[in-house]
C-alpha positions in Angstrom: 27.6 -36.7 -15.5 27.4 -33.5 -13.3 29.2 -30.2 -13.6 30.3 -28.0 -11.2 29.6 -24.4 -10.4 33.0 -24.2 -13.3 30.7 -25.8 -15.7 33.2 -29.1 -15.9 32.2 -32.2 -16.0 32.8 -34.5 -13.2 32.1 -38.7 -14.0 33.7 -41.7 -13.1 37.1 -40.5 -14.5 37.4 -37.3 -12.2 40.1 -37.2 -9.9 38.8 -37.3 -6.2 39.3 -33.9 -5.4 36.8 -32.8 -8.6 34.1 -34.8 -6.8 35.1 -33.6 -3.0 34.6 -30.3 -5.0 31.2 -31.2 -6.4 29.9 -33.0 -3.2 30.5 -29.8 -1.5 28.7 -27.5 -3.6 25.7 -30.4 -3.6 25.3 -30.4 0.2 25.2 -27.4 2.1 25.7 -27.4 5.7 27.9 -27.1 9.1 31.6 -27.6 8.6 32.3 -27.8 12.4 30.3 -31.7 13.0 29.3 -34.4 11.3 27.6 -37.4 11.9 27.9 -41.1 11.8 25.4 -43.7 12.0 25.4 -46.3 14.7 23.7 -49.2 15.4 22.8 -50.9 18.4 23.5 -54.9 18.0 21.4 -56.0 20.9 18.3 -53.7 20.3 18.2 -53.3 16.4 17.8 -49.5 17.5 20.1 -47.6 14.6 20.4 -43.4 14.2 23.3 -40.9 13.6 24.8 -39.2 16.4 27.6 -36.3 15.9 31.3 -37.9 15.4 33.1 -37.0 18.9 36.6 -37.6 19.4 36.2 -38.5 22.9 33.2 -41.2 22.3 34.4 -44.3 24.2 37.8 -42.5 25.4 38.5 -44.3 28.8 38.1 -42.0 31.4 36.4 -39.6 29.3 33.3 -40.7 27.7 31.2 -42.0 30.4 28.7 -43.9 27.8 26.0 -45.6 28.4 25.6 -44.0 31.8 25.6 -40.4 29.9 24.1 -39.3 27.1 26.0 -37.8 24.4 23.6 -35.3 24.6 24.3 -34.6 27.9 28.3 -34.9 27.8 30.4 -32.3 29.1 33.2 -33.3 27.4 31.8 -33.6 23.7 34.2 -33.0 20.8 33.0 -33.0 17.3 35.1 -33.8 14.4 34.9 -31.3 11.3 33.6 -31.8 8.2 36.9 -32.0 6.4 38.0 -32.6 2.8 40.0 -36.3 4.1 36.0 -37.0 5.6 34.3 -36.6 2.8 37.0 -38.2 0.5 36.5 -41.3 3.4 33.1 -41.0 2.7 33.2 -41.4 -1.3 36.3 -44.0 -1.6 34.7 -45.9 1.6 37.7 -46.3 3.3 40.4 -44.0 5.1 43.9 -43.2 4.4 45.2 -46.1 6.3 42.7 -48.3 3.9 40.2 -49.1 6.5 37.1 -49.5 5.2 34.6 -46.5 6.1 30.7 -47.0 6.1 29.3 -44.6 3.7 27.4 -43.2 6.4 27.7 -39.3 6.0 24.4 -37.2 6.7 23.4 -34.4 5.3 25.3 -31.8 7.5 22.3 -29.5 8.3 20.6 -32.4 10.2 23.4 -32.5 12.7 21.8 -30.2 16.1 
């Protein structure tokens, strides 16, 4: 059991929101990005990159050949509520299943 900064307690039983509540106040960091892991089949290689909403947009994202790095057209995500809530249940509201694969959010360049 944990409390918040409220002093309640927040446990199994807590309603989702309580423990969006305490995972905030546990992990500080940038709300403007977050990252996801990936994983590269062929090499093994594996990492977190920031969540863009063009990666692998046709027409857009220009990946492999350019780096995210190096992308003029990056977009990041935010760190929302609905992300983190993805992040806890391990799936999204359509039910498909999300890798608990949030970093800590000061990480993220």
């Amino acid at each position: 059991m944990t409390t918040t900064g409220s002093e309640r307690t927040v446990d199994l039983r807590s309603s989702v929101e309580s423990k969006v509540h305490l995972f905030r106040g546990l992990f500080q960091g940038r709300d403007d990005v977050y990252a996801r892991r990936f994983e590269n089949r062929k090499s093994g290689k594996t990492g977190y990159a920031p969540a863009c909403a063009n990666e692998w947009v046709h027409g857009i994202c220009e990946k492999p050949r350019v780096k995210c790095a190096d992308c003029p057209h990056r977009q990041f995500f935010a760190l929302t509520d609905d992300v983190i809530r993805w992040h806890l249940t391990g799936h999204d509201d359509s039910g498909q299943p999300v890798r608990r694969q949030l970093e800590l959010r000061d990480r993220v360049n």
